[in-house]
GUFI-208705 format. One line per 3 residues: number of its first residue (from 1); their letters; for each residue z, y, x of C-alpha. Coordinates in steps of 0.05 Angstrom, whole numbers, padded with zeros to 5 digits. Layout:
REM GUFI-208705
NUM> A> Z,Y,X; ...
END
This chain:
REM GUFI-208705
1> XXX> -00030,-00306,00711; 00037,-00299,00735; 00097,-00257,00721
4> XXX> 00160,-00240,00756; 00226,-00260,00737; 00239,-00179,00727
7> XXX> 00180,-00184,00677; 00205,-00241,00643; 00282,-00222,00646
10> XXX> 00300,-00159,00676; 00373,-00175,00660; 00378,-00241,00689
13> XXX> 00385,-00202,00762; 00435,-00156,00741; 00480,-00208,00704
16> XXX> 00505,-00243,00776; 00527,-00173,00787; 00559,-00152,00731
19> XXX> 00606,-00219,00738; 00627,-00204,00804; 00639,-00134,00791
22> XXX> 00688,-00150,00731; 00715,-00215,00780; 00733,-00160,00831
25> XXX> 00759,-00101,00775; 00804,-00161,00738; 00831,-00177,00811
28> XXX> 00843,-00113,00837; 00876,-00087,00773; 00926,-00100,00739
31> XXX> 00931,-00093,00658; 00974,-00022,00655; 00917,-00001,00710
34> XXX> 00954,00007,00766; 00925,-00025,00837; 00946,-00096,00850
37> XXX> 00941,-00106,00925; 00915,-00173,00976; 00972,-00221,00983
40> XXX> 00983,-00290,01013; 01038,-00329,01006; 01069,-00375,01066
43> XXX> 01129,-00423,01041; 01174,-00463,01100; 01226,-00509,01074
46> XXX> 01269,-00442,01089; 01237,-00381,01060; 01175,-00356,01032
49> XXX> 01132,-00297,01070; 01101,-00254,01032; 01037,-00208,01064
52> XXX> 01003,-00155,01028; 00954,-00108,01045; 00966,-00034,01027
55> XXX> 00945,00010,01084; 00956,00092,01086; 01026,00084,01067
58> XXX> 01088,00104,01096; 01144,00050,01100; 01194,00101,01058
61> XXX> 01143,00102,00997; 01142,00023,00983; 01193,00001,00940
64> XXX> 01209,-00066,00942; 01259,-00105,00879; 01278,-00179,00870
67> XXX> 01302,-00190,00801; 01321,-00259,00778; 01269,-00292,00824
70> XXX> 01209,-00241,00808; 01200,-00200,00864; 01158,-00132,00848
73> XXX> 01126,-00093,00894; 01111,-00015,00874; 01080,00048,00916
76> XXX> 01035,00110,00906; 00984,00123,00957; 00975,00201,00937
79> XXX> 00910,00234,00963; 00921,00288,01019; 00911,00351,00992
82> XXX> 00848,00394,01020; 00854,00458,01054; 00818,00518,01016
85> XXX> 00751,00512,01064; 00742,00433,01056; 00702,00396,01015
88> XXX> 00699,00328,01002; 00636,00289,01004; 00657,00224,00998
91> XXX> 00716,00174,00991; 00717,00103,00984; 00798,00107,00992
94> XXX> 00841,00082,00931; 00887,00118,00917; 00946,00120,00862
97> XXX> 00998,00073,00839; 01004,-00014,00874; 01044,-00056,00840
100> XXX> 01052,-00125,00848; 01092,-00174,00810; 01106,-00253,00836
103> XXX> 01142,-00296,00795; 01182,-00349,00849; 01200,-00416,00829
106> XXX> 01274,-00427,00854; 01334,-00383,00874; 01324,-00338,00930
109> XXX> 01386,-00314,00978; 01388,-00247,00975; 01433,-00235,01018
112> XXX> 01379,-00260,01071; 01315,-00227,01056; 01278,-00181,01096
115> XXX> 01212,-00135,01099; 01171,-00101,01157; 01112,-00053,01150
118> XXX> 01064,-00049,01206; 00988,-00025,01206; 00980,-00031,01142
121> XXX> 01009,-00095,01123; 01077,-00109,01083; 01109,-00176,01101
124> XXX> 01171,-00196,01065; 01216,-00262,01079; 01259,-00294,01026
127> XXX> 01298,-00343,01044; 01308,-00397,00997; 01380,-00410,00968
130> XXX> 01401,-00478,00990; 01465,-00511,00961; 01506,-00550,01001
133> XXX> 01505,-00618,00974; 01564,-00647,00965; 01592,-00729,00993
136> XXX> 01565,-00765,00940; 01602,-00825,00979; 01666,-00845,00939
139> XXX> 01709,-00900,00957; 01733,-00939,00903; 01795,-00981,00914
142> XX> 01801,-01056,00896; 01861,-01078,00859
END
């Protein structure tokens, strides 16, 4: 006689889905609950780009900071209200507060930093600080 895995373990099936359902909560959330969006990270030997993906937004509602190399990206994607003879039936839109925090490793010239927004997508340049380095050559005399 034979017996299905559901007979033998009925929550062996759902455990692969419960894991990637807290994998994708953990990664789309951030610990004060607020929506952490998609990024990717490009670095050139003079800035880094930035991309993240927060669609529905208006350019004037994403606030962008750089504080002592942490750059923190915040907006609120607020639903549109309904008129008085609508009713929703369904949403899969997310909507509330993004932020996004990335710690960067070395000095970043602020004075040269940029940001676009453009169908949905927030790309920001920082340009790396570089010091000039200085003639290490030194002529020493011989007496």
């Amino acid at each position: 006689m034979r017996f299905s895995i559901m007979e033998r373990e009925p929550e062996y099936l759902f455990d692969a889905v419960r894991r990637d359902l807290e994998r994708l909560a953990n990664k789309s959330y951030s610990s004060n609950g607020k929506f952490r969006p998609c990024c990717e990270i490009i670095e050139n030997e003079k800035e880094y780009k930035i991309r993240m993906q927060i669609p529905g937004l208006n350019k004037e509602d994403i606030d962008i900071e750089l504080d002592d190399g942490m750059l923190t990206v915040r907006a609120d994607l607020k639903q549109e209200e309904m008129k008085e003879e609508e009713t929703m039936h369904m949403t899969e839109f997310s909507y509330g507060e993004y932020e996004k925090s990335i710690q960067f490793p070395e000095e970043i010239d602020t004075e040269h930093c940029s940001s676009e927004y453009k169908n949905g997508i927030l790309t920001i340049m920082l340009a790396k600080k570089h010091e000039e380095k200085k003639n290490t050559v030194q002529k020493i005399s011989v007496k």
